[in-house]
C-alpha positions as CSV (number, residue, x, y, z in Angstrom):
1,X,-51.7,-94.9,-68.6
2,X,-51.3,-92.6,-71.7
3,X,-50.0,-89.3,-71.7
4,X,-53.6,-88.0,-72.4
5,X,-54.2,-89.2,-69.0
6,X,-51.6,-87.1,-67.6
7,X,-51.5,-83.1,-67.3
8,X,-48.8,-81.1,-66.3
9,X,-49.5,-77.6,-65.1
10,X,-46.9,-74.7,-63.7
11,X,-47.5,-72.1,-61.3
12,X,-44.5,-69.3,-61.2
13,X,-44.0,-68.5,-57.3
14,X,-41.8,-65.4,-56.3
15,X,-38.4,-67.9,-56.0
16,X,-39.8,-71.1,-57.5
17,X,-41.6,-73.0,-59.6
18,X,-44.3,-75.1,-58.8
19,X,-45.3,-78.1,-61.5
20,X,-48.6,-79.9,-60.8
21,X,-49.0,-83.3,-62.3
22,X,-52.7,-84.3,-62.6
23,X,-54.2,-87.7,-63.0
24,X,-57.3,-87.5,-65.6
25,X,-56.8,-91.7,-65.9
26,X,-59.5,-94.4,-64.3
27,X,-56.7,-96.3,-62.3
28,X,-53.4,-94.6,-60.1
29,X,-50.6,-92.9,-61.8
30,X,-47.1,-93.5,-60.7
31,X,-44.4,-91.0,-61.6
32,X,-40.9,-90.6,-59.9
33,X,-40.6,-88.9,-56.6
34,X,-37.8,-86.0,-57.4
35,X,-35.3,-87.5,-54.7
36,X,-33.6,-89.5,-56.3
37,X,-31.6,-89.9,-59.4
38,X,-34.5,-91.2,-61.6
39,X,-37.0,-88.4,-60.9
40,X,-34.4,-85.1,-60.1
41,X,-34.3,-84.3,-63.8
42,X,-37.6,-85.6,-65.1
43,X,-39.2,-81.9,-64.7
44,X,-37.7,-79.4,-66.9
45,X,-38.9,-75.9,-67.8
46,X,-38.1,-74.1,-71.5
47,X,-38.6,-70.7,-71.6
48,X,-38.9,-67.8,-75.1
49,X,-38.5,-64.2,-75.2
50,X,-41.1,-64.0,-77.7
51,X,-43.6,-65.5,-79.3
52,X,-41.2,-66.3,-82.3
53,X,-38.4,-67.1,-80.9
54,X,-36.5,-70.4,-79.9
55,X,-37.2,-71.9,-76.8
56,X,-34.2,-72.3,-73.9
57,X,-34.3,-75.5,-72.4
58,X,-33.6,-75.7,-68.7
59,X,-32.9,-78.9,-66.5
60,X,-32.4,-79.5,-62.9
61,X,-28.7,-79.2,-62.1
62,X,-26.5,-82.4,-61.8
63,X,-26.5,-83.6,-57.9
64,X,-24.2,-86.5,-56.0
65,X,-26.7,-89.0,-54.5
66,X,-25.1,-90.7,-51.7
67,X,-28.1,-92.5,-51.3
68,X,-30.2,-93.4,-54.5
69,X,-33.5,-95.7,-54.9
70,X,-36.2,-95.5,-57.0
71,X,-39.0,-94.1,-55.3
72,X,-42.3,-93.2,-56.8
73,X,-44.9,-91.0,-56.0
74,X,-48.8,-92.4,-56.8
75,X,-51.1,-90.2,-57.5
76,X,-55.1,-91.0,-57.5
77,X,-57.3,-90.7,-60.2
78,X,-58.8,-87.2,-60.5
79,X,-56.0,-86.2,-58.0
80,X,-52.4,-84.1,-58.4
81,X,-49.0,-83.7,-57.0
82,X,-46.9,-80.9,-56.7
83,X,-43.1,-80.7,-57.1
84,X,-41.7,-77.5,-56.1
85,X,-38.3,-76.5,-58.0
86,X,-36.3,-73.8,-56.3
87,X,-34.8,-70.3,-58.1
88,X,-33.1,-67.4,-57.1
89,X,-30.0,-67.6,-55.3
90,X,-30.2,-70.9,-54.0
91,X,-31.6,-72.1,-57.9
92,X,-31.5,-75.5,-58.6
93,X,-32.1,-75.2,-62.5
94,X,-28.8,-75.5,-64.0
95,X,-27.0,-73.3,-67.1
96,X,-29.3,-70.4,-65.6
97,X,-26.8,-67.8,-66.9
98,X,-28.2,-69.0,-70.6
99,X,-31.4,-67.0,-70.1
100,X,-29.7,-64.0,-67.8
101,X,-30.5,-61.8,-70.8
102,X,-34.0,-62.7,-70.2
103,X,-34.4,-61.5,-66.6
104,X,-36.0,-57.9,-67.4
105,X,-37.9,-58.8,-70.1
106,X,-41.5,-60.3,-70.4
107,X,-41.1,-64.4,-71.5
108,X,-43.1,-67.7,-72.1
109,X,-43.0,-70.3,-69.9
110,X,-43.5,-74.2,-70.2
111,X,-42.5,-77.5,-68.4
112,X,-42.2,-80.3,-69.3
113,X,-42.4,-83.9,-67.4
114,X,-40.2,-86.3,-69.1
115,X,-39.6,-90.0,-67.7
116,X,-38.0,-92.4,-70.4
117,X,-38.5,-96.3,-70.5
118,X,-36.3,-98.4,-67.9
119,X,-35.9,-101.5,-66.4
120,X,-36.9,-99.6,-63.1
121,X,-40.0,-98.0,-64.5
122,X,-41.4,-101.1,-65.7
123,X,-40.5,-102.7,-61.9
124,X,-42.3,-99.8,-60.1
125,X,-44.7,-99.4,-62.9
126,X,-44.1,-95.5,-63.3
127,X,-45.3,-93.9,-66.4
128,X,-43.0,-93.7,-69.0
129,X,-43.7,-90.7,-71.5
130,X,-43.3,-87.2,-71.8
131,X,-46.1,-84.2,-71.1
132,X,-45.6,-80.9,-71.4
133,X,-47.8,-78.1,-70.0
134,X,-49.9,-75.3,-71.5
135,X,-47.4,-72.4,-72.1
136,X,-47.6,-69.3,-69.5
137,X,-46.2,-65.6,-70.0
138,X,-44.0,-64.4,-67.0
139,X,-43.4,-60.7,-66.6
140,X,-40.2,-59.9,-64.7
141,X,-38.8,-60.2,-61.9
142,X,-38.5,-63.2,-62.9
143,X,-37.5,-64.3,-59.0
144,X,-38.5,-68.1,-60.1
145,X,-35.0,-68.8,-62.2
């Protein structure tokens, strides 16, 4: 599977963000199920002020996993799956303060699915690449962080 086989696409909800993976390829597409250590931080989101300015990377934050095994989600061909990360209050995007600044002010979004090359990949034949998704503009609230 190639990464032009793969789309990623975000939908900004009231208090979280919703990233759709979609399977373009002829055969299934495996990517890691966010439950455990291998697939918690494989979505990230990156966010701008502006058109020109730099983008502010964003990654899940760091979790204790009592109970860690690499689980994989497949996904058809011509079919998608939906991972839901949570903002506001209960947020589970870490270093939020880093784009606090940015709350009241119109910004571009993007995410990003990023799963590197390891032994367990290869073993549960997950895809191993990064895509990143088409970027959006958010006006505020911006509820989602």
């Amino acid at each position: 599977m190639t990464s032009t086989q793969v789309a990623l696409t975000l939908r900004l909800l009231v208090d979280a963000v919703e990233l759709v993976v979609e399977n373009s390829g002829p055969g299934p597409l495996r990517v890691w199920d966010r439950e455990n250590s291998w697939g918690w931080r494989s979505l990230e989101l990156e966010v701008s002020p502006d058109a020109d300015g730099d983008w502010i990377r964003l990654v899940p934050r760091e979790r204790i996993w009592t109970r860690n095994l690499p689980v994989a989600v497949e996904i058809a061909p011509g079919g998608r799956h939906s991972f839901v990360v949570r903002g506001g209050s209960d947020s589970e995007w870490d270093a939020v303060e880093r784009v606090g600044h940015l709350r009241h002010q119109r910004m571009r979004v993007r995410g990003s699915l990023r799963i590197p090359p390891s032994a367990e990949a290869e073993e549960h034949r997950v895809f191993v690449g990064e895509v990143t998704s088409p970027v959006y503009v958010s006006d505020p609230p911006h509820g989602w962080l």
